[in-house]
N, CA, C and O atoms as a MOPAC input file, in Angstrom:
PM7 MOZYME 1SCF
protein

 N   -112.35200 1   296.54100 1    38.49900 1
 C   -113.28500 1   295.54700 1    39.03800 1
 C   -114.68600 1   295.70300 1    38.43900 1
 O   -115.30500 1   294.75000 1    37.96600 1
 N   -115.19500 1   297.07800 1    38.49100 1
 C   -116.31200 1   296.94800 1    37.56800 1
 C   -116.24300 1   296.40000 1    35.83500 1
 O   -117.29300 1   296.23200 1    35.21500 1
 N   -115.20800 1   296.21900 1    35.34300 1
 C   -115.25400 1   295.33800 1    34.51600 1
 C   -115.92000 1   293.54000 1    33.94800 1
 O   -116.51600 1   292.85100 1    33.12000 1
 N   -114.94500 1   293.68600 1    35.64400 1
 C   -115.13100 1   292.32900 1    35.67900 1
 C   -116.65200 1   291.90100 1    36.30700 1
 O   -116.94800 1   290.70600 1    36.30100 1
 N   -117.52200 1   292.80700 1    36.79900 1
 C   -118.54600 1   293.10400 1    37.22200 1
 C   -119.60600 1   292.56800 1    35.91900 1
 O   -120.32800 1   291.57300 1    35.86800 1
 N   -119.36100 1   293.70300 1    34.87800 1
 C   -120.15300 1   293.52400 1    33.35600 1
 C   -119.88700 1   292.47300 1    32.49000 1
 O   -120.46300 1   292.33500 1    31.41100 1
 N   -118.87800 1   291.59100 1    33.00500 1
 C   -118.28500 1   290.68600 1    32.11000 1
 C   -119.41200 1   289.42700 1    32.43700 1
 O   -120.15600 1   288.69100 1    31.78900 1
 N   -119.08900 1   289.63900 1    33.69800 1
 C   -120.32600 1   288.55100 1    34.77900 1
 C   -121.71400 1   288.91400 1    34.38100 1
 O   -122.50900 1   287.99000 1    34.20900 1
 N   -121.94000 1   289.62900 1    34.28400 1
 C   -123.34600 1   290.22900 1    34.27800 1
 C   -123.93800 1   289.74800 1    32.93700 1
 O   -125.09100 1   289.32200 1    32.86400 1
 N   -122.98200 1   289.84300 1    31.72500 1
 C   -123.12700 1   289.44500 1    30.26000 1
 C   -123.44200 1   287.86400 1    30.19100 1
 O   -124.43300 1   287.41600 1    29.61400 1
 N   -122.47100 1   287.07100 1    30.85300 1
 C   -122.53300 1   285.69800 1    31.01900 1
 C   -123.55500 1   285.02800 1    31.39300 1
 O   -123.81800 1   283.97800 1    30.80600 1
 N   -124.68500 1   285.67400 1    32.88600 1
 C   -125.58700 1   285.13400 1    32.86600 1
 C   -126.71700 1   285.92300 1    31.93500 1
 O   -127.61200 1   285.31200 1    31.35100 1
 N   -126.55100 1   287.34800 1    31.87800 1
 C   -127.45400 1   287.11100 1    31.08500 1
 C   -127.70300 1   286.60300 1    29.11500 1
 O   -128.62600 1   286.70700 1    28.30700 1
 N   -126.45900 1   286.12300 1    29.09300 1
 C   -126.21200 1   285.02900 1    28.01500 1
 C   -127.23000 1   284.09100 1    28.13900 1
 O   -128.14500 1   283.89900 1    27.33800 1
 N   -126.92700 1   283.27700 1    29.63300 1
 C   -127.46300 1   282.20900 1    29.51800 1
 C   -128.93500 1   282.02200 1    29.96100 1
 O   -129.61000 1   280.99800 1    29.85400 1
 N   -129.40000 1   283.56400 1    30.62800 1
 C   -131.23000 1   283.19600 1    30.78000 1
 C   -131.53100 1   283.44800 1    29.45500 1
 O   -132.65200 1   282.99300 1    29.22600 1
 N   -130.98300 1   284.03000 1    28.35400 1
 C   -131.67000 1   284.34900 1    26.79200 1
 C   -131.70600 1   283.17700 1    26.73500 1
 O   -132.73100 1   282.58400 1    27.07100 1
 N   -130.57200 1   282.49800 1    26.28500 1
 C   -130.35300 1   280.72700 1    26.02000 1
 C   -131.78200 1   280.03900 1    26.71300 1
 O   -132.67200 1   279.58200 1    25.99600 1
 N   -131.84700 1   280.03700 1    28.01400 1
 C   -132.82100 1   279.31200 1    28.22200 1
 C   -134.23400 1   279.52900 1    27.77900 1
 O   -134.93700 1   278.57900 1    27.43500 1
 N   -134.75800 1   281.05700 1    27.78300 1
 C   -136.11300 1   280.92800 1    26.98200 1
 C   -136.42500 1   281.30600 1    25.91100 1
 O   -137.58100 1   281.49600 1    25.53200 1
 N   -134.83500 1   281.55800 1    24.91500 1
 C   -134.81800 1   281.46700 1    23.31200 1
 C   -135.42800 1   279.52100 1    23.18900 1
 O   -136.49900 1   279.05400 1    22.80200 1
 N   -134.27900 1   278.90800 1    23.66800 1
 C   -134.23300 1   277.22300 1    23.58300 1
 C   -135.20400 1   276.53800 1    24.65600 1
 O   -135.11500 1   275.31200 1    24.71400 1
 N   -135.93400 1   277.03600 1    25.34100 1
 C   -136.45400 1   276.11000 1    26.16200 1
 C   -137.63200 1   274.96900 1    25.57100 1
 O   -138.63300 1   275.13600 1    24.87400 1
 N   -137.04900 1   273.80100 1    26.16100 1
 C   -137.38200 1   272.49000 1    26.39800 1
 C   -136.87500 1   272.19600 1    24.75900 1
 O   -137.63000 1   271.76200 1    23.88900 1
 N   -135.86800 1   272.43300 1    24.62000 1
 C   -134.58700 1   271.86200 1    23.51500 1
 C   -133.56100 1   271.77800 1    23.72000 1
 O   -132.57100 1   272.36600 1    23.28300 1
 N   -133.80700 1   270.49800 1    24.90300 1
 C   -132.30400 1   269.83800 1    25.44800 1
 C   -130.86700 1   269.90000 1    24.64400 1
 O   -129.77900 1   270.33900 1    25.01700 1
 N   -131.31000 1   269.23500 1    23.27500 1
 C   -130.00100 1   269.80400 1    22.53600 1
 C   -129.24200 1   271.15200 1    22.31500 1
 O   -128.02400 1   271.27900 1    22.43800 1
 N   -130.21400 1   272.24800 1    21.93500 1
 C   -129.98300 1   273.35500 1    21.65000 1
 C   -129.63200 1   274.32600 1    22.79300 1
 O   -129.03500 1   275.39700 1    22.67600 1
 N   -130.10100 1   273.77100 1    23.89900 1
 C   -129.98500 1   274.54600 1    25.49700 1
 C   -128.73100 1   274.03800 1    25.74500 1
 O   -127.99100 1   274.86500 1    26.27700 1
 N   -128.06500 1   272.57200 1    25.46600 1
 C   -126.61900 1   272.08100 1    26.03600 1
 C   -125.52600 1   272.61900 1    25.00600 1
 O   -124.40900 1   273.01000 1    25.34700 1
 N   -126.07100 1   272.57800 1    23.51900 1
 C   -124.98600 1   273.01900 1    23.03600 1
 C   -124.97200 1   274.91100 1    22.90100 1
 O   -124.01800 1   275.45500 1    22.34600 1
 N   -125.67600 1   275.41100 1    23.25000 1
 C   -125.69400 1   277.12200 1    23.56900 1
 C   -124.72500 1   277.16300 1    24.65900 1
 O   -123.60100 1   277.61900 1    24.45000 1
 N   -125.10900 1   276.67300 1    25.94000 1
 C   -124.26600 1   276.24200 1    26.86600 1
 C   -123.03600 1   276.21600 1    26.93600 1
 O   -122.35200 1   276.92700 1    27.67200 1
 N   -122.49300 1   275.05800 1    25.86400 1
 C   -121.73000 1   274.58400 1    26.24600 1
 C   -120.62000 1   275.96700 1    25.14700 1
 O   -119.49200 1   276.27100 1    25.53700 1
 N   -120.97500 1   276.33100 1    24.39400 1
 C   -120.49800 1   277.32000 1    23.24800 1
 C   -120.14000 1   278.61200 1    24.24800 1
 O   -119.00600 1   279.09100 1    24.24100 1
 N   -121.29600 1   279.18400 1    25.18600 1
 C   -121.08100 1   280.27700 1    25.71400 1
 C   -119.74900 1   279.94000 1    27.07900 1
 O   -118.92000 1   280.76900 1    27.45300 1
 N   -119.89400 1   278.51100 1    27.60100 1
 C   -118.94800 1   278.67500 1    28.27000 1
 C   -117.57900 1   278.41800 1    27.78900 1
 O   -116.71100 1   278.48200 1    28.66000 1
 N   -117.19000 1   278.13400 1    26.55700 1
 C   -115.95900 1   277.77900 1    25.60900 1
 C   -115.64100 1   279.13000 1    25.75700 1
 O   -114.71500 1   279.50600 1    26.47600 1
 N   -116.47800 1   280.00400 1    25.00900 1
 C   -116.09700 1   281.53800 1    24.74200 1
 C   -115.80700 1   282.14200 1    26.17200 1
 O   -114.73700 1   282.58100 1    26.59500 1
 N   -116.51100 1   282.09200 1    26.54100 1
 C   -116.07300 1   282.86500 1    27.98200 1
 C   -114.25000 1   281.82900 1    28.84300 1
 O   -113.43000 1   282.25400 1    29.65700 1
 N   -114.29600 1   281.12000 1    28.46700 1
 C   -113.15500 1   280.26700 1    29.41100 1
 C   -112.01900 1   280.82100 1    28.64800 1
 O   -111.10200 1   281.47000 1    29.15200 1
 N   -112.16500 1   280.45700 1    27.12200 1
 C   -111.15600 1   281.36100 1    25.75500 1
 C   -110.64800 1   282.12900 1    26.25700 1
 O   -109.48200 1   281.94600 1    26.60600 1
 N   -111.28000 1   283.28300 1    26.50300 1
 C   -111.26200 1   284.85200 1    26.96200 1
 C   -110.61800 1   285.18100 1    28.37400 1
 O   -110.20300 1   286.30600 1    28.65100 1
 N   -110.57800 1   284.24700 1    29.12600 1
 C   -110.41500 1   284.36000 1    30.73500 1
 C   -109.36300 1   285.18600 1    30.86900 1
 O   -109.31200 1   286.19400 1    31.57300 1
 N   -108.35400 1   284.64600 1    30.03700 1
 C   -107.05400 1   285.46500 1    30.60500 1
 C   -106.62000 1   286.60900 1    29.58100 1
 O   -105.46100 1   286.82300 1    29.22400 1
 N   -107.90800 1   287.39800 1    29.11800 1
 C   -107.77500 1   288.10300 1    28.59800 1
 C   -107.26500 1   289.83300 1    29.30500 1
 O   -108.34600 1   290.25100 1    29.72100 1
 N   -106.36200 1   290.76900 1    29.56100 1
 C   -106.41800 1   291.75700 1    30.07400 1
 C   -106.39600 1   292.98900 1    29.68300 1
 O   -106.41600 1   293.86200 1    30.55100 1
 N   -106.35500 1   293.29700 1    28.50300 1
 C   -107.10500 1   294.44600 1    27.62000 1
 C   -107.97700 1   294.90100 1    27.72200 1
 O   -109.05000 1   294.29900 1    27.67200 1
 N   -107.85400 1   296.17000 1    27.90800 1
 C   -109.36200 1   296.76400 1    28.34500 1
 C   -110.01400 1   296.47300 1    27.33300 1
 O   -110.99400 1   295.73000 1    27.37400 1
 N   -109.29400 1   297.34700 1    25.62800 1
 C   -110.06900 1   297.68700 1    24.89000 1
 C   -110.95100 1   296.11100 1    24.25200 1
 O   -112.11100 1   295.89800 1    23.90100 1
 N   -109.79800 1   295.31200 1    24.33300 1
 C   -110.12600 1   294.00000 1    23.92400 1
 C   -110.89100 1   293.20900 1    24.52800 1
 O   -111.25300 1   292.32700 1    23.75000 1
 N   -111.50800 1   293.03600 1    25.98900 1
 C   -112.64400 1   293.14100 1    26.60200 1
 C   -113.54200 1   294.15900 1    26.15300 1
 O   -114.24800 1   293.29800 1    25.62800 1
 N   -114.01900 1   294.98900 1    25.94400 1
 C   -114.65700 1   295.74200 1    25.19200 1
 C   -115.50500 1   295.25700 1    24.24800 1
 O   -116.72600 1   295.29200 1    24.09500 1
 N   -114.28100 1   294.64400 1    23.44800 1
 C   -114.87300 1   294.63900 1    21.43300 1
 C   -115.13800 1   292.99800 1    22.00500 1
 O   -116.12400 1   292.58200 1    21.39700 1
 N   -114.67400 1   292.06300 1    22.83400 1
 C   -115.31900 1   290.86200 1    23.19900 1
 C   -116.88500 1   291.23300 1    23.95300 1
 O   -117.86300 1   290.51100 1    23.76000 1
 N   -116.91700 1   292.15900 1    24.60800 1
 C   -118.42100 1   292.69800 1    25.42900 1
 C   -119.48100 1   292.62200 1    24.36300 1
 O   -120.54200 1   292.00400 1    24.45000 1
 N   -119.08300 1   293.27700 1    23.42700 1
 C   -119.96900 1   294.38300 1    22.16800 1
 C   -120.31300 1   292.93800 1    21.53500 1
 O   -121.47100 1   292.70700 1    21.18700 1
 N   -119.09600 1   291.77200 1    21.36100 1
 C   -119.90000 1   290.59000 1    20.58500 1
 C   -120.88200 1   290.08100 1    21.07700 1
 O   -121.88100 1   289.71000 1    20.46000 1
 N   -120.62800 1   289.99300 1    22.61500 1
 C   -121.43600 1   289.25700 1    23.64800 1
 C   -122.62600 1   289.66100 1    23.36600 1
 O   -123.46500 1   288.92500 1    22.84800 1
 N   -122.84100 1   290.94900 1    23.69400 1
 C   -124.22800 1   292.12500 1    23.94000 1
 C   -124.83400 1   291.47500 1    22.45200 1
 O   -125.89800 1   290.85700 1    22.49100 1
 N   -124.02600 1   291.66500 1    21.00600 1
 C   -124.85000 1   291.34000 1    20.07900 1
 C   -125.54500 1   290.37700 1    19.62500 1
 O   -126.56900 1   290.57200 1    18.97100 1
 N   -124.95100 1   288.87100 1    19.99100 1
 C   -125.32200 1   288.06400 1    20.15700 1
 C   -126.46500 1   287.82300 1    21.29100 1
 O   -127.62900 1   287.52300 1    21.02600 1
 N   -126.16800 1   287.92600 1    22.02700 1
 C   -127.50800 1   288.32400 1    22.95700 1
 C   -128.63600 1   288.73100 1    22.38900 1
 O   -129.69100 1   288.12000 1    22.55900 1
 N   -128.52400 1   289.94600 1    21.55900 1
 C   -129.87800 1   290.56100 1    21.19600 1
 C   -130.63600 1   289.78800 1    20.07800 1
 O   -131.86600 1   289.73500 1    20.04300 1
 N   -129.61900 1   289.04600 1    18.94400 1
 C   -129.41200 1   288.56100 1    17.62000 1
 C   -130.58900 1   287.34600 1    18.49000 1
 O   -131.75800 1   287.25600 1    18.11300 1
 N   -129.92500 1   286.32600 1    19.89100 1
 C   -130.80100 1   285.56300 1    19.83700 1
 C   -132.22700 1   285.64600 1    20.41400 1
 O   -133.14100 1   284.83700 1    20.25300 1
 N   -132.22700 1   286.87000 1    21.16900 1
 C   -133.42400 1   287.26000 1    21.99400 1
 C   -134.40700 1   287.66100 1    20.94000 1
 O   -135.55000 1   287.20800 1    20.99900 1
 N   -133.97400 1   288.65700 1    19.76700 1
 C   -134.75300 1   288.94500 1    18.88800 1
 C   -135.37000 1   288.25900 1    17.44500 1
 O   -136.43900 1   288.48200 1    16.87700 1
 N   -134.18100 1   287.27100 1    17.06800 1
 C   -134.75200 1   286.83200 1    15.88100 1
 C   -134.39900 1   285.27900 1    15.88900 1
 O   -134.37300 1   284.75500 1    14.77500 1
 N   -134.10800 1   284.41900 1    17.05100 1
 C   -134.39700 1   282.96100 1    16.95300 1
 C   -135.59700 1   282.71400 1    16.81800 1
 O   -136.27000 1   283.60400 1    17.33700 1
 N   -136.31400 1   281.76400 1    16.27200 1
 C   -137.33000 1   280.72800 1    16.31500 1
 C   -137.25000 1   279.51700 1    17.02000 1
 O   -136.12300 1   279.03400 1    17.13300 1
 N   -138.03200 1   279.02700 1    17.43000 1
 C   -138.15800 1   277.99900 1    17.62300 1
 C   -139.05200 1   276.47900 1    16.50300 1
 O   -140.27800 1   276.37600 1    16.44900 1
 N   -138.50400 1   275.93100 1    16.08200 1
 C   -139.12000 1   274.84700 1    15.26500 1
 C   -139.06600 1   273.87600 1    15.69900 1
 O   -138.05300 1   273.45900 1    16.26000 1
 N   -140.43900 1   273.03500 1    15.53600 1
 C   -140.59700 1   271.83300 1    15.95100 1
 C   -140.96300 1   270.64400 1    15.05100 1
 O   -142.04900 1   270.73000 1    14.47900 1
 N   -140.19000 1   269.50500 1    14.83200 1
 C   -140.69500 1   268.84600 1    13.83700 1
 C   -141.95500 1   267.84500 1    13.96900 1
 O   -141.92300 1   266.89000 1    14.74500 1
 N   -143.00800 1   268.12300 1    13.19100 1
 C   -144.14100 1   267.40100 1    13.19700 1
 C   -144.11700 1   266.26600 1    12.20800 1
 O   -144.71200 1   265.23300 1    12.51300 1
 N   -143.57000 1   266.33900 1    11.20100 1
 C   -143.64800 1   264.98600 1    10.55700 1
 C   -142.24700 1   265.49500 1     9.48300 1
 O   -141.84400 1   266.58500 1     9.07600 1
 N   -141.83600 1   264.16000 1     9.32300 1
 C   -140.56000 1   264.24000 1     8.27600 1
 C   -140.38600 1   265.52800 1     7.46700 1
 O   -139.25900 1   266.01900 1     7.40900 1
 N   -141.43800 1   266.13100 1     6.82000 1
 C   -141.10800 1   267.08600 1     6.23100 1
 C   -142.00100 1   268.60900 1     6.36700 1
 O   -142.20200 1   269.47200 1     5.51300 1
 N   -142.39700 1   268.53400 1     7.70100 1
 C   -143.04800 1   269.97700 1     8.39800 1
 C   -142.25900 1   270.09300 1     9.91000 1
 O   -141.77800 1   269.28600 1    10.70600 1
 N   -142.44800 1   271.91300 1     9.81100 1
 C   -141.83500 1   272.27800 1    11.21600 1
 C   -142.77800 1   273.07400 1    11.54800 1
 O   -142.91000 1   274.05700 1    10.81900 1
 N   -143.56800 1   272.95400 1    12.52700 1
 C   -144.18000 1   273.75400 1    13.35500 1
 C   -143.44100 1   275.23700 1    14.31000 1
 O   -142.88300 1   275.13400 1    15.40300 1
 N   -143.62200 1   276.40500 1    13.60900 1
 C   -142.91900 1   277.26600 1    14.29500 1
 C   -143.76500 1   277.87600 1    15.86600 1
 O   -144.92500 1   278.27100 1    15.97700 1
 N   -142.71000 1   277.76500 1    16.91700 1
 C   -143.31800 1   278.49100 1    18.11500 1
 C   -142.26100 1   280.02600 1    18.37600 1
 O   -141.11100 1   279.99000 1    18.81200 1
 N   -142.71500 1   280.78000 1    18.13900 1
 C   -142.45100 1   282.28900 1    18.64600 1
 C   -142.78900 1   282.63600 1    19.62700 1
 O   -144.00300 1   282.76100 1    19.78100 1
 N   -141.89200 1   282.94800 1    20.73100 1
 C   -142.36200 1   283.63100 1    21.36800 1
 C   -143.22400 1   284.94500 1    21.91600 1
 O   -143.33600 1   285.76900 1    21.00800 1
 N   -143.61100 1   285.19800 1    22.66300 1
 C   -144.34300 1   286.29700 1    23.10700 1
 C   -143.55800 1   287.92600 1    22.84500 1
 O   -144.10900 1   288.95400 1    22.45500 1
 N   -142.40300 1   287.75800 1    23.13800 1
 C   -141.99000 1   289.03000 1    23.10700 1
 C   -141.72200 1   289.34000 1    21.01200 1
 O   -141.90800 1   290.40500 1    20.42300 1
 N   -141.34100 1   288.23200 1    20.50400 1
 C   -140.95400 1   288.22700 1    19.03500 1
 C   -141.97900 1   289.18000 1    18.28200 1
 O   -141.74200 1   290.13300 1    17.54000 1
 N   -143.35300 1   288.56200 1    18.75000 1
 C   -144.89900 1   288.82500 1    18.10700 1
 C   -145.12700 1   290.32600 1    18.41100 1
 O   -145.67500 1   290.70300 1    19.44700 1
 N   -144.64300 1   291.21500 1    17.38100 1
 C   -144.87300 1   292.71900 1    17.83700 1
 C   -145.07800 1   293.14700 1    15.95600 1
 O   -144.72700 1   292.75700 1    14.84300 1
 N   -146.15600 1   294.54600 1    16.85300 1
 C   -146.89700 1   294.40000 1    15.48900 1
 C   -145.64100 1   294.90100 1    14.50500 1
 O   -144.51500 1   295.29600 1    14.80800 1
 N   -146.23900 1   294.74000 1    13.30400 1
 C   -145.41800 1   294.92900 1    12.52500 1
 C   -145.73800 1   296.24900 1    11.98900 1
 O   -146.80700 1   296.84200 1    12.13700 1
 N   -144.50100 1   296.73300 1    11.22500 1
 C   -144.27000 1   298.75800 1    11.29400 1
 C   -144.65000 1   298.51000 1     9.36000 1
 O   -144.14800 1   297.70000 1     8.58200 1
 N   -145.84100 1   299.70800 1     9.08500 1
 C   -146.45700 1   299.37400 1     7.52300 1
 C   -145.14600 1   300.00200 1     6.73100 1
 O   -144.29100 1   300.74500 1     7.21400 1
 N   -145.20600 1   299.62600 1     5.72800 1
 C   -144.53100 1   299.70300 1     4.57100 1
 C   -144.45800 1   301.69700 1     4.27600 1
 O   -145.49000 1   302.17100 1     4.75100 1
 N   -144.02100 1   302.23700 1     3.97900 1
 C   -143.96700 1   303.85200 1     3.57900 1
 C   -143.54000 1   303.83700 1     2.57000 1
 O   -142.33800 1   303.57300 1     2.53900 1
 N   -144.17100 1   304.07300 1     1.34000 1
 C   -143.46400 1   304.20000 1     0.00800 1
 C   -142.66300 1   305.39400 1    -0.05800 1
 O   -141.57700 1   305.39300 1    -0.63600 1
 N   -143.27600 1   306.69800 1     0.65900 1
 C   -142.41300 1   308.37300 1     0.81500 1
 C   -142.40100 1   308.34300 1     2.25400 1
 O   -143.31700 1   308.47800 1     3.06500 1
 N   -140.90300 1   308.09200 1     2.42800 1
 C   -139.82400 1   308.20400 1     3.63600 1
 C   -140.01000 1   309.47300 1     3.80500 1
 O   -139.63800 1   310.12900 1     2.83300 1
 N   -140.53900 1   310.21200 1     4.85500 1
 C   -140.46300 1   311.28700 1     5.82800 1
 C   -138.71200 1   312.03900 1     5.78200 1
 O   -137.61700 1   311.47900 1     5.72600 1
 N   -139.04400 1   313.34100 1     5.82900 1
 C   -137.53400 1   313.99400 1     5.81700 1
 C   -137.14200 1   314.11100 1     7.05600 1
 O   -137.83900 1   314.54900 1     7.97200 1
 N   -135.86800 1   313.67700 1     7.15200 1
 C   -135.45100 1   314.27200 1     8.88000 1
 C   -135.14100 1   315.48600 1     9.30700 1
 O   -134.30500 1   316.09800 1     8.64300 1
 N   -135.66400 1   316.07100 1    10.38100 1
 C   -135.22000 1   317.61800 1    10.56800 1
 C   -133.57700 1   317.75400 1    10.75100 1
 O   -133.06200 1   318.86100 1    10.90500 1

């Protein structure tokens, strides 16, 4: 049962990423939507542990894939997109090291 616990747990939090990766992009919010609940319905009668598992691990990655590196673009005229990033995206950036440090 705690399986089925994390399975749930993945699903919505699928879909709050979805909403403030895509928000106020009706298209992109219905068809995320509609994709995450295909995959999840697919899967329903799935009873493999391990195979729930390696379906979890896609879930989780995708998750992070869109939390961390979607954009948002907006089109301003036929041939410009105005990019909006979010708040959490905007982190400083790590400088360049030409001599990589040795690991102990």
């Amino acid at each position: 049962m705690a399986q089925a616990a994390k399975v749930l747990q993945l699903f919505k939090t699928l879909h709050r990423t979805r909403q403030q990766v895509f928000k106020s992009d009706v298209r992109a919010l219905e068809a995320a939507r509609i994709k995450i609940n295909e995959e999840f319905k697919n899967n329903k009668s799935e009873t493999s542990p391990k195979k729930i598992e390696e379906l979890m691990k896609i879930g989780s990655d995708v998750e992070l894939l869109l939390r961390t590196s979607v954009i948002q673009g907006i089109h301003t005229d036929h041939n410009t997109l105005k990019l909006v990033p979010r708040k959490d995206l905007l982190v400083e950036n790590v400088p360049y090291c030409d001599a990589p440090t040795q690991k102990q």
